[in-house]
NUDRENRO-397391 format. One record per atom (N, C-alpha, C): residue number from 1; residue in three letters; atom name; y, z, x. Coordinates in nm, 4 decimals. Layout:
NUDRENRO-397391
pos	code	site	c2	c3	c1
NUM	ala	CA	Y	Z	X
...
//
This chain:
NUDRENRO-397391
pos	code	site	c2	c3	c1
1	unk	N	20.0363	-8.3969	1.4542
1	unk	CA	20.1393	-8.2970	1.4735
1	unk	C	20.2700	-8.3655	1.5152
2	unk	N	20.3897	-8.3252	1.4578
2	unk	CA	20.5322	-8.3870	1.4983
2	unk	C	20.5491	-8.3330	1.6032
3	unk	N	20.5964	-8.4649	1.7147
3	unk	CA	20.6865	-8.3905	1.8170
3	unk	C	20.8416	-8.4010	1.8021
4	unk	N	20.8711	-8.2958	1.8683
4	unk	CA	21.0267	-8.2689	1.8557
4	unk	C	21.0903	-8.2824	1.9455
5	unk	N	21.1725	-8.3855	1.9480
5	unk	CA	21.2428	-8.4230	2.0590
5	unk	C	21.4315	-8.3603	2.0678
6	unk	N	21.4463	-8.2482	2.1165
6	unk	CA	21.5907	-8.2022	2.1668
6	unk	C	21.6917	-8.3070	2.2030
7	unk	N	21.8274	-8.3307	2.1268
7	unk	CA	21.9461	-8.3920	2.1954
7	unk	C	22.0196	-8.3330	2.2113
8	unk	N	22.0943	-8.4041	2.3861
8	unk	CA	22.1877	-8.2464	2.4190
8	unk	C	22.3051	-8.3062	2.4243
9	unk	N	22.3943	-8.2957	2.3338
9	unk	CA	22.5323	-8.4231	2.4037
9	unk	C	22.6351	-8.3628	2.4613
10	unk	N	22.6783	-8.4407	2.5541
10	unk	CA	22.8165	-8.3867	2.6373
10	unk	C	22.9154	-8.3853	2.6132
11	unk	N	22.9540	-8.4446	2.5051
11	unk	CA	23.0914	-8.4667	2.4320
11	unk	C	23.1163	-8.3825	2.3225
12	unk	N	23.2162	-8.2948	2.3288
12	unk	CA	23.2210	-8.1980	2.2176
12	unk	C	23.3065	-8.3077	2.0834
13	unk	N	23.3498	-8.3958	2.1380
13	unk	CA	23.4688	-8.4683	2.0118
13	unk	C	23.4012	-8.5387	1.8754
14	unk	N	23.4813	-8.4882	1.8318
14	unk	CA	23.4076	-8.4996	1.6946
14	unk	C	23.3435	-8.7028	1.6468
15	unk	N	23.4319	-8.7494	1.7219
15	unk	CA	23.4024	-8.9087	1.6921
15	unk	C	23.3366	-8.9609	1.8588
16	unk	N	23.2843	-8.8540	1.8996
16	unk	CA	23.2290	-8.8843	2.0281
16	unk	C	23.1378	-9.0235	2.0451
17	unk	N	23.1600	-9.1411	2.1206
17	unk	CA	23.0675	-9.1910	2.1581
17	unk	C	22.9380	-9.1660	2.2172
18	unk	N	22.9165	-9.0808	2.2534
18	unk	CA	22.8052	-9.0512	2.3317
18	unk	C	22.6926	-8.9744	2.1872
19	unk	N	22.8038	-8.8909	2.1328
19	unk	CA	22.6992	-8.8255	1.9712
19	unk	C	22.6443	-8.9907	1.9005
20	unk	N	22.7596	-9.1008	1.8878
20	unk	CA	22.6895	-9.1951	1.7968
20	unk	C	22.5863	-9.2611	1.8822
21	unk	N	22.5245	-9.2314	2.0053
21	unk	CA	22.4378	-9.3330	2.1266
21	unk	C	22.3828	-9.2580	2.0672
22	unk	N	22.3436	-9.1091	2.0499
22	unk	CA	22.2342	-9.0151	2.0428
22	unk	C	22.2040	-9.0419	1.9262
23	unk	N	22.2616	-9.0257	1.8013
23	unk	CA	22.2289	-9.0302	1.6697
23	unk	C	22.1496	-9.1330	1.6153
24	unk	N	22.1708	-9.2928	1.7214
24	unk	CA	22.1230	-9.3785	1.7165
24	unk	C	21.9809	-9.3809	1.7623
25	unk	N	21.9686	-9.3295	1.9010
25	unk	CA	21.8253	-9.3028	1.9471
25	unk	C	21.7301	-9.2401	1.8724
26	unk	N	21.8212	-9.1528	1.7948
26	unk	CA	21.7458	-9.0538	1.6783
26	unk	C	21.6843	-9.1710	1.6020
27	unk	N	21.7580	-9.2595	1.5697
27	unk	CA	21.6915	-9.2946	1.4003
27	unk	C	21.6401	-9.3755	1.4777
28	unk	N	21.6105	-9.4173	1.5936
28	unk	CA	21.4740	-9.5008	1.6551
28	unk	C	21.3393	-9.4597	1.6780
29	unk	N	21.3683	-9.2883	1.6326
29	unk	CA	21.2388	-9.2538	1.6865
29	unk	C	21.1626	-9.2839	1.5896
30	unk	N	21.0182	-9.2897	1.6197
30	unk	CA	20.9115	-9.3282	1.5010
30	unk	C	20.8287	-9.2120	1.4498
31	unk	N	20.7358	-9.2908	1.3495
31	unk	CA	20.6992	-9.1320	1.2738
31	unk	C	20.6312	-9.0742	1.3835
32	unk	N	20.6667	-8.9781	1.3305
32	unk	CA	20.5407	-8.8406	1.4300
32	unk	C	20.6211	-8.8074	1.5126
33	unk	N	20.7626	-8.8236	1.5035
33	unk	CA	20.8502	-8.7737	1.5783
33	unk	C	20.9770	-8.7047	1.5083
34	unk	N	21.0302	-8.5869	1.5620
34	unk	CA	21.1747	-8.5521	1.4695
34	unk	C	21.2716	-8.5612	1.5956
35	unk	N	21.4135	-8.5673	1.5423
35	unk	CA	21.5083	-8.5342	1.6581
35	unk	C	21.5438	-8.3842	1.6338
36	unk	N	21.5925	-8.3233	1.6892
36	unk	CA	21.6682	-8.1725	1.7206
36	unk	C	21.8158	-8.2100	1.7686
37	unk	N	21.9006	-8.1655	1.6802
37	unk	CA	22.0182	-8.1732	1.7810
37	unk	C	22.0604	-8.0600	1.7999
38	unk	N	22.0452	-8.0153	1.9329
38	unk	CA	22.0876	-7.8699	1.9952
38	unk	C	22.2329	-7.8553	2.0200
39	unk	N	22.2588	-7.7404	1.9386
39	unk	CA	22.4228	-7.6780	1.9244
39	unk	C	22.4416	-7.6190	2.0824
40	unk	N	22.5153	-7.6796	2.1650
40	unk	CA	22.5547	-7.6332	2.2739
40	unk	C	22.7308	-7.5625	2.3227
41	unk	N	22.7867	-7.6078	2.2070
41	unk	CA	22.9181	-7.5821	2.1975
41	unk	C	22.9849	-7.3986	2.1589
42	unk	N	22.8624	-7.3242	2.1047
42	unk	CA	22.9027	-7.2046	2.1259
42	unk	C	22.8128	-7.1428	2.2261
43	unk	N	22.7878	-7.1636	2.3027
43	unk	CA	22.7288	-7.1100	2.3918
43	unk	C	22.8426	-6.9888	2.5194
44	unk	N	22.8639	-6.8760	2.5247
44	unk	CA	22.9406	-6.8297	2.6145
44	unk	C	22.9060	-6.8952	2.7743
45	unk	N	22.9993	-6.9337	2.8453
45	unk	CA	22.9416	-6.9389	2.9940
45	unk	C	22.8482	-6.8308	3.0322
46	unk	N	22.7552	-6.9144	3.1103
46	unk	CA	22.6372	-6.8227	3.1842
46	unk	C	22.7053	-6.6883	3.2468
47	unk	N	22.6651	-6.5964	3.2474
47	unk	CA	22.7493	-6.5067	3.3658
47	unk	C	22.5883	-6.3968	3.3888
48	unk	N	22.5454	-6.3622	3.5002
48	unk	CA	22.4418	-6.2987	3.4841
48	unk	C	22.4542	-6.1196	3.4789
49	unk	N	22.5837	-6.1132	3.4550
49	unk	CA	22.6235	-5.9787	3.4170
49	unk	C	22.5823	-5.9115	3.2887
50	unk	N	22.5817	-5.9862	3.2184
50	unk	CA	22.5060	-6.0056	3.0798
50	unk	C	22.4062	-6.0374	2.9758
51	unk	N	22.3522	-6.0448	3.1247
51	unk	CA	22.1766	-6.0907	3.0767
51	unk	C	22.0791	-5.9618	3.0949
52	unk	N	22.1322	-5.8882	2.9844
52	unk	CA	22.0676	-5.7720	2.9482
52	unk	C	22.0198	-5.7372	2.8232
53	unk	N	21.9093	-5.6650	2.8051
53	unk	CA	21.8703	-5.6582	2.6592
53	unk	C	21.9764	-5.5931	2.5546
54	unk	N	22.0864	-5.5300	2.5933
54	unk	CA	22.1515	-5.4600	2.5298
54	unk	C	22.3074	-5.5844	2.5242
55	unk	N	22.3105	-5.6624	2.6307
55	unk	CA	22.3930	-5.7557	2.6381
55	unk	C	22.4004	-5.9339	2.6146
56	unk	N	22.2425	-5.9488	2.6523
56	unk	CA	22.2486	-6.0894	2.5798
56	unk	C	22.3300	-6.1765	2.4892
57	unk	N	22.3857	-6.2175	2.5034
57	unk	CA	22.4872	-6.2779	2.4157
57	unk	C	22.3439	-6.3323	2.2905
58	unk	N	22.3518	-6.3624	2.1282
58	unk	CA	22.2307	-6.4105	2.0464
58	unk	C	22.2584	-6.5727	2.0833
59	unk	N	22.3808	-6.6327	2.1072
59	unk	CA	22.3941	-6.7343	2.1084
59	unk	C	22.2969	-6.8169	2.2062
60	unk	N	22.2849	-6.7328	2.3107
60	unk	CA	22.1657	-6.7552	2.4414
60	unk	C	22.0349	-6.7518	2.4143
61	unk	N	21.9979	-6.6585	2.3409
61	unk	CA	21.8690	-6.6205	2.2593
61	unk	C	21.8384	-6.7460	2.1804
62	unk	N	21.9288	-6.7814	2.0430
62	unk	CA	21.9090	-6.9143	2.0002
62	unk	C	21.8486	-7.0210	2.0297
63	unk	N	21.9142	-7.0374	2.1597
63	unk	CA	21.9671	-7.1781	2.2084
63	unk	C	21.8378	-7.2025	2.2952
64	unk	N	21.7666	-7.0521	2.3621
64	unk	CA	21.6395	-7.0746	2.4291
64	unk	C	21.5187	-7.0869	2.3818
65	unk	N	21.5343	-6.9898	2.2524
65	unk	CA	21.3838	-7.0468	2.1436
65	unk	C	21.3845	-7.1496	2.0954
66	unk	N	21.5163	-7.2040	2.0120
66	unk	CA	21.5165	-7.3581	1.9926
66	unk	C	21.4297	-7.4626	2.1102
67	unk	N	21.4833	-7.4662	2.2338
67	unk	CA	21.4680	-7.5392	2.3081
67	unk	C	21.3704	-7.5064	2.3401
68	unk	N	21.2558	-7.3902	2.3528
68	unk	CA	21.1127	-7.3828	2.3977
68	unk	C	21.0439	-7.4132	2.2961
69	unk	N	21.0865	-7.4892	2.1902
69	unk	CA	20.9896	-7.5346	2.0595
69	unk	C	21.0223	-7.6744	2.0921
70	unk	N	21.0575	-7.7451	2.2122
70	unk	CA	21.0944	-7.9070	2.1838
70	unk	C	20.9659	-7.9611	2.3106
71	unk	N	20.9225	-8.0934	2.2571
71	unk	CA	20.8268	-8.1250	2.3375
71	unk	C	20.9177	-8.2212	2.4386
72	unk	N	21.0195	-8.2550	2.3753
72	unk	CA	21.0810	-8.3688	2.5009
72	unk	C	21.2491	-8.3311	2.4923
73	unk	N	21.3410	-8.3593	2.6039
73	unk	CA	21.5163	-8.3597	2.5781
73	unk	C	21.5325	-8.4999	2.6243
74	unk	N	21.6423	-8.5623	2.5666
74	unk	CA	21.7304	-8.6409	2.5914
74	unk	C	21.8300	-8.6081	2.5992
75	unk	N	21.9542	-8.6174	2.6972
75	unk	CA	22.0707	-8.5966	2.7380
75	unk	C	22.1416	-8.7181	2.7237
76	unk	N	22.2475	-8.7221	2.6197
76	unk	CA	22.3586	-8.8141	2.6656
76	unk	C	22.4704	-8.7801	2.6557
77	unk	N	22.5557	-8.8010	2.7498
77	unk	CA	22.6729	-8.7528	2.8129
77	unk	C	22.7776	-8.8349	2.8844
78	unk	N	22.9215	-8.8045	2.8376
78	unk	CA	22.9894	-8.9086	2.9161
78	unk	C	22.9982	-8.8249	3.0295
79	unk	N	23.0936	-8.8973	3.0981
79	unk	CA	23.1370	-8.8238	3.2652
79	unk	C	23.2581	-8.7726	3.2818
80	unk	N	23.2980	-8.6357	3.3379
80	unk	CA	23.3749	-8.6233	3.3445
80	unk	C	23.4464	-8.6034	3.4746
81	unk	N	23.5012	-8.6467	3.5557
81	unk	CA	23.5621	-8.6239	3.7036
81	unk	C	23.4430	-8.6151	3.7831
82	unk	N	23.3671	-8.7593	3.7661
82	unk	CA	23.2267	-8.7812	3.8661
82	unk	C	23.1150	-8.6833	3.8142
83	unk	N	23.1354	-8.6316	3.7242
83	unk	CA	22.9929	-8.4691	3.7213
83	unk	C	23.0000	-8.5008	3.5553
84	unk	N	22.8960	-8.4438	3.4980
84	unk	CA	22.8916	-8.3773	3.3393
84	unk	C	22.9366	-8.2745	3.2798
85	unk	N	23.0014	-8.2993	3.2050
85	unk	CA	23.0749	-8.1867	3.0913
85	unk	C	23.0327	-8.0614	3.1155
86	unk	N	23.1088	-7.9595	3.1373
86	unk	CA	23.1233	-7.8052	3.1729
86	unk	C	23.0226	-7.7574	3.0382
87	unk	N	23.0365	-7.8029	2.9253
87	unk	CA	22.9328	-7.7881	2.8324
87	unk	C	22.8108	-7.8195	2.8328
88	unk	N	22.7915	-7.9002	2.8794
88	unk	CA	22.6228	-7.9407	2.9292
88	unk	C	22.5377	-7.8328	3.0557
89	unk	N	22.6484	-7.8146	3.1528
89	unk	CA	22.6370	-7.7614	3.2599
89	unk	C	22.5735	-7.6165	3.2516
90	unk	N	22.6593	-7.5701	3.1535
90	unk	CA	22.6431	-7.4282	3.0953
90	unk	C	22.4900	-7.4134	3.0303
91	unk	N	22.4993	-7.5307	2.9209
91	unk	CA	22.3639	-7.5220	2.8981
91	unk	C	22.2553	-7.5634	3.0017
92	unk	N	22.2450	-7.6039	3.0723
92	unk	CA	22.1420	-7.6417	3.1649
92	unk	C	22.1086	-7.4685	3.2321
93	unk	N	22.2220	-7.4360	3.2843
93	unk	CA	22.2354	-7.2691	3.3409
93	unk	C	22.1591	-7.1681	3.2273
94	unk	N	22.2326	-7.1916	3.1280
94	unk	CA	22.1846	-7.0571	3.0130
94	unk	C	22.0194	-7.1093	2.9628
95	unk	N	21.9580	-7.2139	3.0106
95	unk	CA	21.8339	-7.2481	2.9625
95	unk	C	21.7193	-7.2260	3.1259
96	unk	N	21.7819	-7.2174	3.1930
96	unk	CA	21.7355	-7.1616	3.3153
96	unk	C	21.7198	-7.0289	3.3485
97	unk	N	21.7778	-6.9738	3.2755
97	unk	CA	21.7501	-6.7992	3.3069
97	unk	C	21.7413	-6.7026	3.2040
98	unk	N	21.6477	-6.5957	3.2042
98	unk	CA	21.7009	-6.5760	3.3512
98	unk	C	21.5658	-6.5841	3.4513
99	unk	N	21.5981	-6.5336	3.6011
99	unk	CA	21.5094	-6.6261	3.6403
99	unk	C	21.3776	-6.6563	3.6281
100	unk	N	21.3019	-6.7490	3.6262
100	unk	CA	21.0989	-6.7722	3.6278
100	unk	C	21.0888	-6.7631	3.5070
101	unk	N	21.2014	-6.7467	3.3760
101	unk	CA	21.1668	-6.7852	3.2210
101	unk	C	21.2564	-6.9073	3.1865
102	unk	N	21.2610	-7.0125	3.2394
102	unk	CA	21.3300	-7.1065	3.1939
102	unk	C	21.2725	-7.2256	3.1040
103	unk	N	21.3438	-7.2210	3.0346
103	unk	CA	21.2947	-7.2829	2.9199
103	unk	C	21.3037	-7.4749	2.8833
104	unk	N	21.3915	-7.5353	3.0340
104	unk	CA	21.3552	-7.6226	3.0594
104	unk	C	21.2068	-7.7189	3.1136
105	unk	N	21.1076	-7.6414	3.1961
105	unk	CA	21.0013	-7.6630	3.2868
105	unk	C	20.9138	-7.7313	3.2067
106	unk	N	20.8743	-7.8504	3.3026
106	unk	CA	20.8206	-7.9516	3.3084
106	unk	C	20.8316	-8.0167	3.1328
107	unk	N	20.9414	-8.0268	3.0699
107	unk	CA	21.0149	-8.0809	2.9577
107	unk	C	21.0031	-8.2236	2.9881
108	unk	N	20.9216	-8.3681	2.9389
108	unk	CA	21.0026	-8.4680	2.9631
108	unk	C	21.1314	-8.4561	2.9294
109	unk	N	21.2112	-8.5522	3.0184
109	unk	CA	21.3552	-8.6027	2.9904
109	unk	C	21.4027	-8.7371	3.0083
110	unk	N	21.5142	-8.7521	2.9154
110	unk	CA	21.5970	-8.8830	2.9345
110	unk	C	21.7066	-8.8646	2.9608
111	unk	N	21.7835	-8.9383	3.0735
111	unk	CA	21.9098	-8.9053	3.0786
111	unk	C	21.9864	-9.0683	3.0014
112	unk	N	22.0805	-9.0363	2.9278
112	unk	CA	22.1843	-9.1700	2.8764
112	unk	C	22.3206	-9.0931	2.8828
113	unk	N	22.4341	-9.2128	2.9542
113	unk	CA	22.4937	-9.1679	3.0001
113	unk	C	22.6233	-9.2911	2.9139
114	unk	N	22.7051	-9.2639	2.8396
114	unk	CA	22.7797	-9.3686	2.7787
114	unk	C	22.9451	-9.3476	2.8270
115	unk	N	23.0463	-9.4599	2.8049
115	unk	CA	23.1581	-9.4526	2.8605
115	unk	C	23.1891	-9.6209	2.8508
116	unk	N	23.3494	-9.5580	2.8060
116	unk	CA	23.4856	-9.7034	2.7727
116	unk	C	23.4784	-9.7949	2.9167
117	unk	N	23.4330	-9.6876	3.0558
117	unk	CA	23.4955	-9.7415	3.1181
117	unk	C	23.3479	-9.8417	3.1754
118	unk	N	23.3468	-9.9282	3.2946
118	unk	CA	23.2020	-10.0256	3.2916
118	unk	C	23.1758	-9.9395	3.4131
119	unk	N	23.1492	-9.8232	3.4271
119	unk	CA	23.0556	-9.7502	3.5667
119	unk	C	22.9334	-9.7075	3.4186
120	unk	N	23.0195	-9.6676	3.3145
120	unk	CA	22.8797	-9.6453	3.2068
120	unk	C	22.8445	-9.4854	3.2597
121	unk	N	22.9104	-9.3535	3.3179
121	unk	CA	22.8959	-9.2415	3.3439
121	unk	C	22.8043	-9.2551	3.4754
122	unk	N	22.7736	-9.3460	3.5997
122	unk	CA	22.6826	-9.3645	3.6906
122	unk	C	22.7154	-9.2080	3.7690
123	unk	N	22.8137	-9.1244	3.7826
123	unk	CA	22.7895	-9.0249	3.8340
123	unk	C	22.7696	-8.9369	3.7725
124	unk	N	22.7978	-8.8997	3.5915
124	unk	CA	22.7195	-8.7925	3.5764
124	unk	C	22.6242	-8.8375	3.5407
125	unk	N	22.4984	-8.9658	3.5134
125	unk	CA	22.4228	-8.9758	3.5302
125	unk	C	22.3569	-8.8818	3.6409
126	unk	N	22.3607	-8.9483	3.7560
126	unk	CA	22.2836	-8.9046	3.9138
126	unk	C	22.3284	-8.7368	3.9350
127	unk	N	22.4445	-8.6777	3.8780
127	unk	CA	22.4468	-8.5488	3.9348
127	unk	C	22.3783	-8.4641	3.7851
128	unk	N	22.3239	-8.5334	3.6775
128	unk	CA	22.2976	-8.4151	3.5567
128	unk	C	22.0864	-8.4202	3.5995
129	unk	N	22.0625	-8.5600	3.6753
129	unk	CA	21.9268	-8.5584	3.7454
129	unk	C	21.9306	-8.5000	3.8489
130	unk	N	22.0182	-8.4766	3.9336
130	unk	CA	21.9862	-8.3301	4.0843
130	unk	C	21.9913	-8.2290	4.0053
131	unk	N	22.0035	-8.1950	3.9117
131	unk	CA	22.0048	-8.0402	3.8297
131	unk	C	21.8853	-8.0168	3.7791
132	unk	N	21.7918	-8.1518	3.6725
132	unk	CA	21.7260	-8.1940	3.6082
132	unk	C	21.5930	-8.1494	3.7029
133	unk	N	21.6007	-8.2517	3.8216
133	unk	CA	21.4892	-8.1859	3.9391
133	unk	C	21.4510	-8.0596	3.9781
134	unk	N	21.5649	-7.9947	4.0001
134	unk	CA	21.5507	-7.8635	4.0207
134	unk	C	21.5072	-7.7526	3.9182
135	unk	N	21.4988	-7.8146	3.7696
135	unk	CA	21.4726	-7.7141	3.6713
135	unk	C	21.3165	-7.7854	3.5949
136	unk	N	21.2482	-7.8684	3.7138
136	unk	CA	21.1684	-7.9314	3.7384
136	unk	C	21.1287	-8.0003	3.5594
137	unk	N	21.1940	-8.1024	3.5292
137	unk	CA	21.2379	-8.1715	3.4370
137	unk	C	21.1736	-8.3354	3.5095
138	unk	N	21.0297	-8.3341	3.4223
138	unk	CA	21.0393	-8.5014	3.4923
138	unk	C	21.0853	-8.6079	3.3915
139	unk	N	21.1858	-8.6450	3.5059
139	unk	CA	21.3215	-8.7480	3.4160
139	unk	C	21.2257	-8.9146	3.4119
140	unk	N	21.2299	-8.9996	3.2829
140	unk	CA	21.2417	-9.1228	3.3008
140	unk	C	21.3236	-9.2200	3.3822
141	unk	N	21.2631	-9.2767	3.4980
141	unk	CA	21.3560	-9.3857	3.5867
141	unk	C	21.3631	-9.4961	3.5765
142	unk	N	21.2943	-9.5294	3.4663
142	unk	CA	21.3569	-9.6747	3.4627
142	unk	C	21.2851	-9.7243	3.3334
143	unk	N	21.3718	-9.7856	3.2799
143	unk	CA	21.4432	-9.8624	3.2625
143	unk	C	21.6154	-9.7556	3.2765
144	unk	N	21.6883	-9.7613	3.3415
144	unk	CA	21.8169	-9.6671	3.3488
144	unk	C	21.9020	-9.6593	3.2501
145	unk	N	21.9481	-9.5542	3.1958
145	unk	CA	22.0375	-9.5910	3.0519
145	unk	C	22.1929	-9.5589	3.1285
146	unk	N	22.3046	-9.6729	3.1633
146	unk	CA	22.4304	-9.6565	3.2339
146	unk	C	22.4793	-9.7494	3.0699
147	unk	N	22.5321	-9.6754	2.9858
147	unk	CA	22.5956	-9.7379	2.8614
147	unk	C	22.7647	-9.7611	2.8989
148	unk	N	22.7956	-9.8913	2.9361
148	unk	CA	22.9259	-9.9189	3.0280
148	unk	C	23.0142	-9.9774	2.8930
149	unk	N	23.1285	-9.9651	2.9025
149	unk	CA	23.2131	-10.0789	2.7877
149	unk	C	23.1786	-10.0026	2.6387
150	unk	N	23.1108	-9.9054	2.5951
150	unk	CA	23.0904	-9.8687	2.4746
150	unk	C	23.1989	-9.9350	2.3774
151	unk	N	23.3087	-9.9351	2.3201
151	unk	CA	23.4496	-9.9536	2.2916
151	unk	C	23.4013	-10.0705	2.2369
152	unk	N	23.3082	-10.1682	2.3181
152	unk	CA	23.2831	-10.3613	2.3124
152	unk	C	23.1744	-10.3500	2.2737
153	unk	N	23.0860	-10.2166	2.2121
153	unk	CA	22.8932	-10.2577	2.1743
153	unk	C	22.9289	-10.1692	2.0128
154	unk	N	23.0576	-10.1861	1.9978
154	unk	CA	23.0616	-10.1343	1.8372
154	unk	C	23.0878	-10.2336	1.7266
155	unk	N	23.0696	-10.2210	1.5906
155	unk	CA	23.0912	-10.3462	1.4929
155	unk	C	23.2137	-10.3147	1.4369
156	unk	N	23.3024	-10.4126	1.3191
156	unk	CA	23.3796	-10.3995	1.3049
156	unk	C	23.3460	-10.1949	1.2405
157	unk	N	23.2515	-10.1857	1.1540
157	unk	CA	23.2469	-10.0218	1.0961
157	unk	C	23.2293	-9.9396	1.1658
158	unk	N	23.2211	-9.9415	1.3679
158	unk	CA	23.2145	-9.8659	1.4588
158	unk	C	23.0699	-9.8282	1.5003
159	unk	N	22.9460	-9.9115	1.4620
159	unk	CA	22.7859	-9.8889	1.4416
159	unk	C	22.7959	-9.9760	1.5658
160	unk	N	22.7016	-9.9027	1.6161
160	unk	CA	22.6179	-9.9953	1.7634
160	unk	C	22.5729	-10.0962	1.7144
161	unk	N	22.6166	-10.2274	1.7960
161	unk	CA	22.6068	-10.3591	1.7684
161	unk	C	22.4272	-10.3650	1.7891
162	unk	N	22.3349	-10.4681	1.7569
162	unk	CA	22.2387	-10.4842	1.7234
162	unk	C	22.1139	-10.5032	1.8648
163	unk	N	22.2046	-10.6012	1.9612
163	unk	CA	22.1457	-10.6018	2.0773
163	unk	C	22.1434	-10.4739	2.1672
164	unk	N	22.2711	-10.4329	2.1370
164	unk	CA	22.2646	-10.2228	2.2374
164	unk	C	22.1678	-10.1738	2.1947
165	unk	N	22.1645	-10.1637	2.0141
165	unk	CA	22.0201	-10.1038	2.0143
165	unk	C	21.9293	-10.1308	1.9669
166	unk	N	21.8936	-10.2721	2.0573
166	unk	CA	21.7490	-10.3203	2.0835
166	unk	C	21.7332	-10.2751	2.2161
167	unk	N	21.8184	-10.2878	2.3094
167	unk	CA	21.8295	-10.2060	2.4395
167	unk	C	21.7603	-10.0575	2.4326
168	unk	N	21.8426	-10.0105	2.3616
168	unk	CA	21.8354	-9.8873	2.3353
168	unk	C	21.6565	-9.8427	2.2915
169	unk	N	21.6132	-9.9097	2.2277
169	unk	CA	21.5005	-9.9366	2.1917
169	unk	C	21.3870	-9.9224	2.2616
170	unk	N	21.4074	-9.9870	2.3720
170	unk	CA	21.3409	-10.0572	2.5233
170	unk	C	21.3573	-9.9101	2.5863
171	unk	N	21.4171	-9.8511	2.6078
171	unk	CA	21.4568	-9.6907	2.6968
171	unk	C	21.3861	-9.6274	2.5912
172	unk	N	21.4244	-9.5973	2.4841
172	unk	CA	21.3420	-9.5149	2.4066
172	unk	C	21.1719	-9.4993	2.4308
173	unk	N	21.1252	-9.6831	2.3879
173	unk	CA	20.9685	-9.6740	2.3865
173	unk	C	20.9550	-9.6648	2.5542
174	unk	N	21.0029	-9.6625	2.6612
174	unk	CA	20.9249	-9.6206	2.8003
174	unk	C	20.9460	-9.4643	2.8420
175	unk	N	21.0656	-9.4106	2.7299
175	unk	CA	21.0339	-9.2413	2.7614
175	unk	C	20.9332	-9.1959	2.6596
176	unk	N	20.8968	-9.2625	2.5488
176	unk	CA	20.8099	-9.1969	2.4892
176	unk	C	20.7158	-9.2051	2.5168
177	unk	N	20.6628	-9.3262	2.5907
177	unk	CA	20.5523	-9.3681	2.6700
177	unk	C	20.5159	-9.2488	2.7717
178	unk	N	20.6351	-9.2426	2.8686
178	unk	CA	20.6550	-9.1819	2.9942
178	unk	C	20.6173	-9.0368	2.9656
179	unk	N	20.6617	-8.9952	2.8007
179	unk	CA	20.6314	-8.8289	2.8052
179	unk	C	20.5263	-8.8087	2.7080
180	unk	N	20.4469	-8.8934	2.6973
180	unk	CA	20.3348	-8.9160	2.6369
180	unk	C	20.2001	-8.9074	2.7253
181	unk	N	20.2393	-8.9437	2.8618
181	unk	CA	20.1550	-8.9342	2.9610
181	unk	C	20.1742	-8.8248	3.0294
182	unk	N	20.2974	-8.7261	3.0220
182	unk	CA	20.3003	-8.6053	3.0600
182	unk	C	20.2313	-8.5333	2.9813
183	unk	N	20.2526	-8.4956	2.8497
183	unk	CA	20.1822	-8.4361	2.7297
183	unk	C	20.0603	-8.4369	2.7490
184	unk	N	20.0157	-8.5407	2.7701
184	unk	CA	19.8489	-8.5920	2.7436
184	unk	C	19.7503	-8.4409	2.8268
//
């Protein structure tokens, strides 16, 4: 049976670094695996005024059956002002409720976190895992994915240079490992 692994990216820009980290992880996965890339960009902000059968936004509806058909998520996301993208955020919220039906629970996860600058997103790393915990998401810890300098791991055609993703590689096979032993 294929498992389906959800990507959630934080970067809405169309030449986003963080979409080409993900896209990359994608084509690492091996058979018996698919990627999902989950549309998070029309999503209305959470508001629980509207979490009614007559009000549900469908975009919410979507976005929660999609994601209760995935056996694993990976998150990669740059940082924005120490925290993760107001778009990610939202989705983490609109996949949490409403409440005791959340459609995150006990999901393996990966967090990768990419960026020009060399922190490599280290705080929305650590603040998109205090969210992650709480929507009881057991995250892979290590090997840590802090993707620093992106800008310097591209080729002249803008493709992740060969050693990033052999790196990349190395994180991949210990979350698949890691949510392989959750699954089991």
């Amino acid at each position: 049976m294929t498992k389906k692994i959800g990507f959630f990216i934080g970067s809405l820009r169309k030449d986003s670094y963080n979409k080409k980290v993900a896209e990359t992880f994608a084509d690492l996965l091996p058979e018996g695996y698919e990627s999902v890339f989950v549309k998070i960009d029309d999503l209305p902000f959470y508001n629980e005024d509207i979490e009614t059968p007559e009000q549900t936004p469908t975009e919410w509806t979507r976005f929660r059956e999609e994601v209760k058909d995935l056996d694993g998520v990976i998150f990669v996301t740059p940082e924005y002002n120490r925290s993760v993208p107001a778009v990610l955020k939202n989705a983490l919220d609109v996949g949490s409720r409403p409440y005791g039906q959340s459609v995150w629970d006990k999901k393996p996860g990966l967090v990768v976190t990419a960026s020009p600058g060399g922190v490599g997103g280290f705080g929305a790393n650590h603040h998109l895992r205090q969210s992650l915990v709480f929507l009881n998401v057991p995250t892979l810890q290590q090997p840590e994915a802090y993707i620093g300098n992106i800008t310097n791991l591209l080729d002249e055609d803008g493709n992740i240079i060969q050693g990033t993703v052999d790196f990349f590689q190395t994180i991949l096979d210990a979350y698949l490992d890691f949510a392989g032993k959750l699954n089991a």
